[in-house]
Wavefront OBJ file of the C-alpha trace (Angstrom):
o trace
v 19.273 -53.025 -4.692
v 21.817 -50.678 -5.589
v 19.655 -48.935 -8.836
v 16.841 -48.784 -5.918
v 18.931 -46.748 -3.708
v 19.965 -44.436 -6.404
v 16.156 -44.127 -7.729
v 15.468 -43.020 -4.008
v 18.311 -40.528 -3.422
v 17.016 -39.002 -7.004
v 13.474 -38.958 -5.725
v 14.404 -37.360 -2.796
v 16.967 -35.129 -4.109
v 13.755 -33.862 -6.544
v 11.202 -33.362 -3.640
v 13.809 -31.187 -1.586
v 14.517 -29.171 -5.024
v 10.726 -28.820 -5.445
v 9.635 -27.189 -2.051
v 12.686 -25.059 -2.572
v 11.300 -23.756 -5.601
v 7.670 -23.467 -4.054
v 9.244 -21.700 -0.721
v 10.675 -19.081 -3.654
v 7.787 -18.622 -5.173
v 5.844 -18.211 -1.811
v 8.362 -15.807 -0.847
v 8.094 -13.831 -4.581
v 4.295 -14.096 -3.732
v 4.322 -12.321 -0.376
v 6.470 -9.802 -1.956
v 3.832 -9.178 -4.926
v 1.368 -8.732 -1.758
v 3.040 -6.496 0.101
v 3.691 -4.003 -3.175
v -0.206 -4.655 -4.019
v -1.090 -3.122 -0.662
v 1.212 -0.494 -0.588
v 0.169 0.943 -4.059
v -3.234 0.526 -2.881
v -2.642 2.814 0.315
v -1.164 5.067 -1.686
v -3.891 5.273 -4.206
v -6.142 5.763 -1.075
v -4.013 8.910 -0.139
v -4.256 10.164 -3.699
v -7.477 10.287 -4.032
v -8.174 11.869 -0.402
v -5.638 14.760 -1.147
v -7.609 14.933 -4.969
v -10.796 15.319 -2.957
v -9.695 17.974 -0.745
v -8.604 20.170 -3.461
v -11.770 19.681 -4.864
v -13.388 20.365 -1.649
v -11.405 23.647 -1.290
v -11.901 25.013 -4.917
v -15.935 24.293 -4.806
v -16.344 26.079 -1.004
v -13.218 28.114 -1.103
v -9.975 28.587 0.428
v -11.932 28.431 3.791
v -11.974 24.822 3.596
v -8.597 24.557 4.977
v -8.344 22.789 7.984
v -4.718 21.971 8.511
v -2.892 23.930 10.928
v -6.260 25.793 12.188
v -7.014 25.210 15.503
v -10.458 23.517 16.375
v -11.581 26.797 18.529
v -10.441 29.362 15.518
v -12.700 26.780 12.889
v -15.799 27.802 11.587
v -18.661 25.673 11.570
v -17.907 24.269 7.601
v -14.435 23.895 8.603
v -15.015 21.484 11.406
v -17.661 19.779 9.202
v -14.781 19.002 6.965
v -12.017 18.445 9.303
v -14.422 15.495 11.436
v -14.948 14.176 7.489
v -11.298 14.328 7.530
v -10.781 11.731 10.768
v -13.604 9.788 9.542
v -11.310 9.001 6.821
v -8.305 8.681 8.867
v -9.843 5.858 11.181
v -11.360 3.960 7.839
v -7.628 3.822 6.203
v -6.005 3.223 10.121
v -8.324 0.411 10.269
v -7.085 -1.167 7.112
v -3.378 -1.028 7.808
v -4.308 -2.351 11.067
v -6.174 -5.041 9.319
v -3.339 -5.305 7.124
v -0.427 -5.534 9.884
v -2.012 -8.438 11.168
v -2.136 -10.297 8.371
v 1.891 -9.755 8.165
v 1.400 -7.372 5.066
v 3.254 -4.759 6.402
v 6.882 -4.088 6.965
v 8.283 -3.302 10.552
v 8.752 0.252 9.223
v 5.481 0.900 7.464
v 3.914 -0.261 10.993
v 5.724 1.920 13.142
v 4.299 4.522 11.188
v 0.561 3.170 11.088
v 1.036 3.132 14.666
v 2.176 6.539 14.977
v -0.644 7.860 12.985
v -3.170 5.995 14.681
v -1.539 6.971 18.578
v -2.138 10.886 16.645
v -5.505 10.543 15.860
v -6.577 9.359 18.796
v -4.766 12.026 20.919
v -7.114 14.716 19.238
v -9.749 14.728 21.943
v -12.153 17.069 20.713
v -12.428 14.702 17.550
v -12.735 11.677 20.381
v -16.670 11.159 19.355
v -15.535 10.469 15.619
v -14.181 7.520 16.981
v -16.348 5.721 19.647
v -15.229 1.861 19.174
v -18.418 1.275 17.799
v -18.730 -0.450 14.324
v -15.408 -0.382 14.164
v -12.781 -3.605 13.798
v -12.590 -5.051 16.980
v -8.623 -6.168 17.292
v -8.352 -1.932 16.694
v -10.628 -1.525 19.412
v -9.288 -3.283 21.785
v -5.776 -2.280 20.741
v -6.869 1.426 21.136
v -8.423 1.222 24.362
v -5.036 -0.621 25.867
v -3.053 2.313 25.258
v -2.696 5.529 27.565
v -5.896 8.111 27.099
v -4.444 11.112 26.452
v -7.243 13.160 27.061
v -7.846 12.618 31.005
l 1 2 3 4 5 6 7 8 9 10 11 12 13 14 15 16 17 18 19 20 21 22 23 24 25 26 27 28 29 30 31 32 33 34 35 36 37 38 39 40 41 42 43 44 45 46 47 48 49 50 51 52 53 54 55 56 57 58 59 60 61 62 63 64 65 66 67 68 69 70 71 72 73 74 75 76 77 78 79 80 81 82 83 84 85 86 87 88 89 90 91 92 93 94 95 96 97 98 99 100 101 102 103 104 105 106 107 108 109 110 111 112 113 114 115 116 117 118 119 120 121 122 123 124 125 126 127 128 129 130 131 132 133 134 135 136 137 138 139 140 141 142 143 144 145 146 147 148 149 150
């Protein structure tokens, strides 16, 4: 009886070492994840601001649409500046994807959110985003907060 109880304490002792060792390599795993995702984002940003200097050496330095106010654009600049939020609500879509599958840090969200409470402040870029085809969790997470264009 006695070699069965120590047979049994070493079994046990082994199955609490082994889901240590999993929950480590779960938690190594998330980790991997979450780095995977942010280099991805950031390859996302590289390539938009790649694009845009593109954009601007192939039509010119009237391209530029930061810092321009809608009413002072041209007609190719707003072209370019609605391609511009098209782009922002595909990547805000993704992090929001992202956030709730608990890939992104506390920190990295209160940014996403911040970026995606800007975008939908511009109102006369509103009809870029209409809810429709978009994910729906967004959706309804954008239509619960305050419009700020009434």
């Amino acid at each position: 009886m006695n070699i069965e109880k120590i047979f049994n304490i070493v079994g046990v002792t082994g199955v609490i070492a082994s889901l240590i060792f999993v929950g480590l390599e779960l938690q190594q795993s998330q980790r991997i994840a979450l780095a995977g995702q942010q280099q991805a984002r950031t390859e996302l940003n590289s390539n938009k601001l790649l694009t845009e200097l593109e954009l601007i050496g192939e039509i010119g330095p009237m391209a530029i649409t930061g810092g321009i106010e809608w009413g002072q654009m041209d007609a190719q600049q707003k072209i370019i500046r609605e391609q511009i939020q098209r782009w922002y609500w595909m990547l805000n879509e993704n992090n929001f994807f992202q956030n709730e599958m608990g890939l992104l840090s506390e920190d990295i969200w209160g940014q996403v959110d911040g970026y995606i409470k800007g975008r939908y402040s511009e109102c006369h870029l509103r009809h870029i985003y209409d809810g429709g085809g978009s994910y729906q969790p967004l959706v309804d997470y954008v239509n619960s907060l305050p419009d700020p264009c009434e």
